[in-house]
C-alpha positions in Angstrom: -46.0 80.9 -88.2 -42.0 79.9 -87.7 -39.9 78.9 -85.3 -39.0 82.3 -84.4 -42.7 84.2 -84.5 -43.7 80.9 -82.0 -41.2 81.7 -79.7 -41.6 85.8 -79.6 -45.3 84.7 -78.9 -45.1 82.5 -76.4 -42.6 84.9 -74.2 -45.2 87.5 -74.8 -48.2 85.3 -73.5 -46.2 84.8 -70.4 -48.8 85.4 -67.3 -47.8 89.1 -65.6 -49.9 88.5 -62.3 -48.1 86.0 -60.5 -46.5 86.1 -57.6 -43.3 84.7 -59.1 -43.1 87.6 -61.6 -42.7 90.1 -59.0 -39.1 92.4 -58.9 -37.3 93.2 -55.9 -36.4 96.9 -56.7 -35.0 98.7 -53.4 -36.0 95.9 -51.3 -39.9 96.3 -51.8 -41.3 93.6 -54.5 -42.8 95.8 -57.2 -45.0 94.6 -60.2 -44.0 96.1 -63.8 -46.9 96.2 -66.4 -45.8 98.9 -68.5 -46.3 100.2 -72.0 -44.1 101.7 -74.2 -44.5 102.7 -77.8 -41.1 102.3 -79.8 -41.1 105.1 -82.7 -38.9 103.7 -85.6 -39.1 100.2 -87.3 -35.7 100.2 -88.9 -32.8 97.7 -88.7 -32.1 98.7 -84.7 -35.7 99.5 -84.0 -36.7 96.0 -84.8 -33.9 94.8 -82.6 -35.5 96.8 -79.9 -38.9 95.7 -80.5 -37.9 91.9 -80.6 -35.5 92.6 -77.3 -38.8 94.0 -75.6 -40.9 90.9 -76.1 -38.6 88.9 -75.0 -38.4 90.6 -71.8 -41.7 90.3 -70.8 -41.8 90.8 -66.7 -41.2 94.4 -67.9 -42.6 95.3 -71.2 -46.3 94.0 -71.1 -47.5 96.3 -73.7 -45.4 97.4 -76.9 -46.3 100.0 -79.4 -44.4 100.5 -82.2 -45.1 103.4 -85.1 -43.5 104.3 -88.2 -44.0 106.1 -91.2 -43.5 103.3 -93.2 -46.4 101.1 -92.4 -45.1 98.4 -94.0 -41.9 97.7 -91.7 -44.4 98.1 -88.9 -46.6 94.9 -90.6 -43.1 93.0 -91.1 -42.1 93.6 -87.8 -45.5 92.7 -86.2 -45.6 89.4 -88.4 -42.1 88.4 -87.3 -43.0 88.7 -83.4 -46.2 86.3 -83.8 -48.2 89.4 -83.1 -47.4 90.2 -79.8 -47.1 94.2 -80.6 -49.4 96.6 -82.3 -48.4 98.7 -84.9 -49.3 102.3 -86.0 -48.2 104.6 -89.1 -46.8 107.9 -88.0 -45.0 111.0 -88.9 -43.1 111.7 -86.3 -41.9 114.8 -87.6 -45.5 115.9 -86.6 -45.6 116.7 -83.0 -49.5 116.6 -83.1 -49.6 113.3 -84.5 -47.2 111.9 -81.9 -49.4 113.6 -79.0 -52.4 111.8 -80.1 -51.1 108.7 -80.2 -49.3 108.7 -77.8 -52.8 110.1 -76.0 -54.3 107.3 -77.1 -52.6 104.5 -75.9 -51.0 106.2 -72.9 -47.2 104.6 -73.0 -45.0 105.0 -69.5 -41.9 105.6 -72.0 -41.7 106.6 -75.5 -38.4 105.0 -77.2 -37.0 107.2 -79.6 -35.5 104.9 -82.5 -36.2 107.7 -85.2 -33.8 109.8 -86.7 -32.0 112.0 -85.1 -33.9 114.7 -86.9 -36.9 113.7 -85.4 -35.5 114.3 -81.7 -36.9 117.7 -80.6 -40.0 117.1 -82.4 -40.4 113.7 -79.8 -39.5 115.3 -77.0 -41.9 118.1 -77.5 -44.8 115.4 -77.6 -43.4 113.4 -74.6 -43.7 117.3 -73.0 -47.2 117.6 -73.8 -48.3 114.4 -73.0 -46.2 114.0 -69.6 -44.3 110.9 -70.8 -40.8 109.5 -70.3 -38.5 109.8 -73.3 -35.4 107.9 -74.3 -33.5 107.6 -77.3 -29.9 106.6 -78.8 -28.7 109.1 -80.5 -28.3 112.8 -80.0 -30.5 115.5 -82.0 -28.8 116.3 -85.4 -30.4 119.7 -87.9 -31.3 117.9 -91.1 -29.9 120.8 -93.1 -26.4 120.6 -91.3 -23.7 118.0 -90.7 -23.8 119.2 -86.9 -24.7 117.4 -83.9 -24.8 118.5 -80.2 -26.6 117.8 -77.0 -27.1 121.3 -76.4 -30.6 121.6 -78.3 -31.4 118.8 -76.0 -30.1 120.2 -72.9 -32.0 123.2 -73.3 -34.5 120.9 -72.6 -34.0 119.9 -68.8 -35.4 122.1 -66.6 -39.0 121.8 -69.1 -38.7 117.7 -68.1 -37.9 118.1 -64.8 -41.0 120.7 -64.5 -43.4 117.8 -65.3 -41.4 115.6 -63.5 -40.5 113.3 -66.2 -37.0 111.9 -67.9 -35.4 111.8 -70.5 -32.8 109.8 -71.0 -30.4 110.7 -73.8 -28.1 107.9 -76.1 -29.0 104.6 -74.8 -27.2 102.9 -77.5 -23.6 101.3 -77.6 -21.8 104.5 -78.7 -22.7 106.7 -77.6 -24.7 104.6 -74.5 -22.8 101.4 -73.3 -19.5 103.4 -73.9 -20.5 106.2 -71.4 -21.9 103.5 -68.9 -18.3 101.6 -68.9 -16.5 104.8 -68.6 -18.9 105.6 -65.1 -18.2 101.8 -63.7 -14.3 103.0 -64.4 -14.8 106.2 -62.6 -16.2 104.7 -59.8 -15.5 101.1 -59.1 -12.3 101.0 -60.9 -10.0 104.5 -60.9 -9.1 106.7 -58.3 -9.2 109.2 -61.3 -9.6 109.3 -65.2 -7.0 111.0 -67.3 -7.4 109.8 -70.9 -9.9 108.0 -72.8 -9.8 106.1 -76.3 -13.3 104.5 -77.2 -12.5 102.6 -79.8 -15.1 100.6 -82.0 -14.5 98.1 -85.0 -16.6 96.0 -87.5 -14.3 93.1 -88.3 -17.0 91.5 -90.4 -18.5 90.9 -94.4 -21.4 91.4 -95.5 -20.8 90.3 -99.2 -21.8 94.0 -100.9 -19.5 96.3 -102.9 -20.8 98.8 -100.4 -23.2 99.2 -97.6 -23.3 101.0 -94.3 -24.1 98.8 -91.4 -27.1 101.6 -90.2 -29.3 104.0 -91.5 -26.7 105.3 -94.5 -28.3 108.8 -94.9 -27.0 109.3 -90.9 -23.7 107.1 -90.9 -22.1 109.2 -94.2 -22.8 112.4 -92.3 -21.6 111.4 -89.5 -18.3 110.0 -90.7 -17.8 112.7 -93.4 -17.7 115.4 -90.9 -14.5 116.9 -89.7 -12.8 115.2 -86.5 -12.8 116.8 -83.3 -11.3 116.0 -80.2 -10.2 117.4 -76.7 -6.9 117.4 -75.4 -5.6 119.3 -72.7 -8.3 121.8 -72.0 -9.0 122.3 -76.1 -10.7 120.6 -78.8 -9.1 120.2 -81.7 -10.5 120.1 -85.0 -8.6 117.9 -87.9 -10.5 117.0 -91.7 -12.4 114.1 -91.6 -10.6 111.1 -91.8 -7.1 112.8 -91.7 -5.7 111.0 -88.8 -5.7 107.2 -88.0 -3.9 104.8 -85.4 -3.7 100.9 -85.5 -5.4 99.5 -82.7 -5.3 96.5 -81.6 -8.8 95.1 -80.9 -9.5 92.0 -78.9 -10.4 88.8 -81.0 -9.8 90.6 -84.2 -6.2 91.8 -84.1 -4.9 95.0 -85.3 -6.9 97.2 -87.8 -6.3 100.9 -88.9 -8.9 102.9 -87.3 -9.8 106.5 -88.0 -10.2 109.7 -85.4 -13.8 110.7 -85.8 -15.9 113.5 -83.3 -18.5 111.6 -81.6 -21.5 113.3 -79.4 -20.8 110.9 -76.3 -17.0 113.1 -76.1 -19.1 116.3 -75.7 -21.1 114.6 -72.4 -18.7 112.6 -70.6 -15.8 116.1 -70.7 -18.9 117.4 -69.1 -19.1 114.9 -66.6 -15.9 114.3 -65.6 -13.7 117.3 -65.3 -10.6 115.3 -64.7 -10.4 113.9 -68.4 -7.2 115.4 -69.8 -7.7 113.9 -73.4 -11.0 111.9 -74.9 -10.4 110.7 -78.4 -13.0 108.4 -80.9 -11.4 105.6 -83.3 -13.7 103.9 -85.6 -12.7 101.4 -88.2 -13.2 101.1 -91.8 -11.9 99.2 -94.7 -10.2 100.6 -97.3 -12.6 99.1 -99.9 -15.6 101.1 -98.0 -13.4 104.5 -97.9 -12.3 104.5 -101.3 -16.2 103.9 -102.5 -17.0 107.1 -100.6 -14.7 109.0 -101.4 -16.0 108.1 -105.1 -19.2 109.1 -103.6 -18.3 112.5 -102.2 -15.8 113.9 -105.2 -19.3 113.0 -107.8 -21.7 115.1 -105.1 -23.6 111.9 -104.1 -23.2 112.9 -100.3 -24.7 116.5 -100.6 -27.5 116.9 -97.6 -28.9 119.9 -99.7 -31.5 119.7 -102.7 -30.3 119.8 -106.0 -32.8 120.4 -109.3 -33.3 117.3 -111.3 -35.3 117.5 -114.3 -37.4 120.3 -111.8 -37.8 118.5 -109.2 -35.6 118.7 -105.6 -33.9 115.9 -104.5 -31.1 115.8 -101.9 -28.2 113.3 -103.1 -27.3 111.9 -99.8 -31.3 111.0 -99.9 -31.2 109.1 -102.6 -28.5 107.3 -102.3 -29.6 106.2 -99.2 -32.4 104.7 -101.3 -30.4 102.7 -104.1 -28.1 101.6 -101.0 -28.6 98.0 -99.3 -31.2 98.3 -96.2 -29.1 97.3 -92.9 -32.0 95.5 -91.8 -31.3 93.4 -94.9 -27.5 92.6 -94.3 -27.9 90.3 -91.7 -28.6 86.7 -93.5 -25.4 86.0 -94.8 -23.1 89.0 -92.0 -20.0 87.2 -91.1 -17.0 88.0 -88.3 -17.4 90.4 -85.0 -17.8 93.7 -84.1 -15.5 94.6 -80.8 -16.1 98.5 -79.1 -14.7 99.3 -76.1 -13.1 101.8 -74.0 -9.5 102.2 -73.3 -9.0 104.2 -69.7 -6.0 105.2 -68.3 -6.1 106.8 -64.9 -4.3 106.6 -61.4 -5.5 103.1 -59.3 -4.1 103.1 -55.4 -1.8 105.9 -56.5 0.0 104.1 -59.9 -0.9 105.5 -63.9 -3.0 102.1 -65.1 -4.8 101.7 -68.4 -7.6 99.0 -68.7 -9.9 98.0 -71.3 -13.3 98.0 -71.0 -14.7 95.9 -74.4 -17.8 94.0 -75.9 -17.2 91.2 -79.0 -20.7 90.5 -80.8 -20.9 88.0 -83.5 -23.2 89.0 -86.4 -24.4 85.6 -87.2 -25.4 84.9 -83.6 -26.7 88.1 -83.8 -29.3 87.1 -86.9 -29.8 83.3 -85.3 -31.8 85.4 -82.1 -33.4 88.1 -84.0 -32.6 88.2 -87.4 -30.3 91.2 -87.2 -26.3 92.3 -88.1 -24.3 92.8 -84.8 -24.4 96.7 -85.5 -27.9 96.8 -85.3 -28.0 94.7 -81.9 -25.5 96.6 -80.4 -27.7 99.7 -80.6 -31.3 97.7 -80.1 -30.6 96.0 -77.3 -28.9 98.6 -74.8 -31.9 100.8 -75.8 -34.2 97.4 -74.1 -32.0 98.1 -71.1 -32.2 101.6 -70.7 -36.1 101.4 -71.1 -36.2 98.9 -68.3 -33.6 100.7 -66.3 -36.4 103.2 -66.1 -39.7 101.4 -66.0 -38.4 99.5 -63.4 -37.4 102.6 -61.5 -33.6 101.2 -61.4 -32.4 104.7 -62.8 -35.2 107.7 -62.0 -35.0 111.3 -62.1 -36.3 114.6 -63.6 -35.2 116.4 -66.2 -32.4 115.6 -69.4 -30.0 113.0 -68.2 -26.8 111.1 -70.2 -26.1 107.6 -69.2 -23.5 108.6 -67.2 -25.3 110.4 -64.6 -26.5 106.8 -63.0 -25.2 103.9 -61.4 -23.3 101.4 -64.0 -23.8 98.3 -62.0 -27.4 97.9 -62.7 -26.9 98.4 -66.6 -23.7 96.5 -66.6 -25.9 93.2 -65.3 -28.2 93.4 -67.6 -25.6 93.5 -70.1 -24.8 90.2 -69.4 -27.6 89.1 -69.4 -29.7 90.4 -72.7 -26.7 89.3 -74.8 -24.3 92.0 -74.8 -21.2 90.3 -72.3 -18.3 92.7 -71.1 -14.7 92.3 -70.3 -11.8 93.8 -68.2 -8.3 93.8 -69.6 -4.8 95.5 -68.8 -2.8 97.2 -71.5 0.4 97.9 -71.3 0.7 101.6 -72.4 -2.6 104.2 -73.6 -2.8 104.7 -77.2 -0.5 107.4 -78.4 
């Protein structure tokens, strides 16, 4: 055993029972023993998984299931054994309801794909269990996302009086959760907000995606959308950029993208004139998918080959790098944020709400690329935001409809620090 399996096992071995283990949660001292099975043992799922043992006044029993067993074994192997593993389909919803029958989680984390999301929540329904996931459901036939599909969903939770928490990740999840602290310990109002989100970092390869590659070329060769003005406006993919400049990397051309967190927070807060989405990318990745695209390797629908079906993007995804893999030698930062401008004591201000994380100090703790931790751990947080009843409710929520503050401490405390800047002007 290493180093690292010693030290996941000896969190986990921690004693739950004592007195000194106990939580203050609205002034009453509460003791969490709670179960959770985490479905989904790729490069953010392990983060996740890791993240939960070494947390382990709340998560004193963790589950996690995949369909590829062998992930599950890796995984299980590199926390010292302190988690049980199980092969699943989740696309099965019968599957999913007896395991999750048998071994009775509080919370199901969804770190699937986002295929997979209605299918999860259907079990969580059947079995009365909490669900939470990061990222919103997406057809596997169509380049479309929403939270509609899971909207629809609400008033089915809150009949069983049961949550479900949708995109506890960074963005969409942390990004949402520093807009609300804006709204309401910040701003008098919100006008306009940029999120903006940059990998300033090498990973050595020609070309890799820094998560699961099937569901980052989708989402990045869809046409941009934003809402300005009481209208969203539709431009091609990748057709408009700004240079930003991002704290402790400088400034980098990043590109207008639609992302499903714009869709929830217009609905949240009326007030928002304009909500925009900036994401960076180098012009060594860009010109390798565009490669990609004009030769049909990012189709999502099956093609004959020597008569069999394949779908392209599929199988590129398999000759691609795993992002799990990336992290050994991962240098430099990844920096997302939100830039809010708004009205403070009666004046137009615009602040900066931002997170740096450092891939290699990412992999030194739990062997993972600083993409993959800045979805893990907020989806550790928002699974002990609810298990330890800090955020409750029933029905389909988005992070923003809770209180920031809790979420916003544990950020600083599982590893994911904020900071609050001025800027002189909003982006253009």
């Amino acid at each position: 055993m290493n180093s690292n399996q010693d030290r996941y096992l000896a969190l986990f071995k921690q004693r739950f029972f004592l007195d000194n283990d106990l939580i203050e949660i609205d002034g009453k001292a509460r003791r969490i023993m709670s179960c959770v099975l985490i479905i989904g043992a790729g490069a953010a799922g392990q983060v996740t998984a890791k993240k939960c043992v070494m947390t382990p006044n709340v998560f004193s029993e963790i589950h996690v299931a995949s369909r590829t067993y062998s992930r599950c074994q890796s995984l299980q192997r590199d926390c010292g054994g302190a988690i049980h593993i199980h092969q699943l389909d989740a696309d099965i919803v019968e599957d999913t309801v007896a395991l999750i029958n048998r071994i009775k989680p509080q919370l199901v984390i969804n770190m699937a794909l986002p295929y997979q999301d209605l299918a999860i929540m259907t079990a969580c329904l059947k079995t009365k269990t909490h669900y939470m996931d990061t990222a919103n459901y997406e057809p596997k036939d169509e380049a479309k996302f929403s939270y509609s599909w899971q909207w629809a969903y609400h008033d089915r939770f809150k009949a069983i009086n049961r949550m479900a928490l949708l995109g506890s990740g960074f963005d969409p999840g942390v990004t949402n959760v520093f807009i609300k602290y804006a709204h309401d310990y910040l701003f008098d109002t919100i006008t306009a907000i940029d999120i903006i989100d940059c990998n300033d970092g090498n990973h050595g390869h020609p070309f890799a995606t820094n998560f699961n590659p099937e569901i980052n070329i989708r989402e990045i060769t869809q046409d941009g959308r934003y809402y300005d003005h009481g209208e969203w406006i539709t431009v091609p993919a990748l057709s408009v950029n700004h240079t930003i400049d991002f704290p402790e990397v400088g400034p980098r051309k990043a590109y207008l993208l639609y992302h499903e967190e714009l869709e929830s927070l217009m609905t949240h807060f009326p007030t928002i004139e304009r909500i925009r989405f900036w994401m960076t990318f180098s012009d060594t990745y860009l010109t390798h998918l565009n490669v990609l695209q004009n030769v049909g390797m990012t189709q999502i629908h099956p093609i004959d080959f020597n008569g069999q079906a394949i779908v392209p993007l599929e199988f590129l995804k398999a000759v691609l790098p795993n992002p799990a893999s990336l992290s050994l030698n991962y240098t430099g930062k990844t920096c997302i944020g939100c830039r809010i401008t708004g009205t403070i004591s009666g004046k137009t201000q615009t602040k900066l709400i931002y997170n740096v994380c450092y891939h290699q100090d990412c992999h030194n703790e739990v062997q993972a690329q600083a993409v993959s931790y800045t979805t893990g751990v907020p989806a550790m947080i928002g699974a002990k935001m609810i298990l330890n009843g800090t955020w409750s409710g029933s029905g389909v929520f988005n992070m923003e409809q809770f209180d920031a503050k809790p979420f916003m401490a544990a950020l600083m405390e599982d590893g994911l620090p904020w900071s609050v800047i001025d800027c002189a002007t909003p982006l253009d």
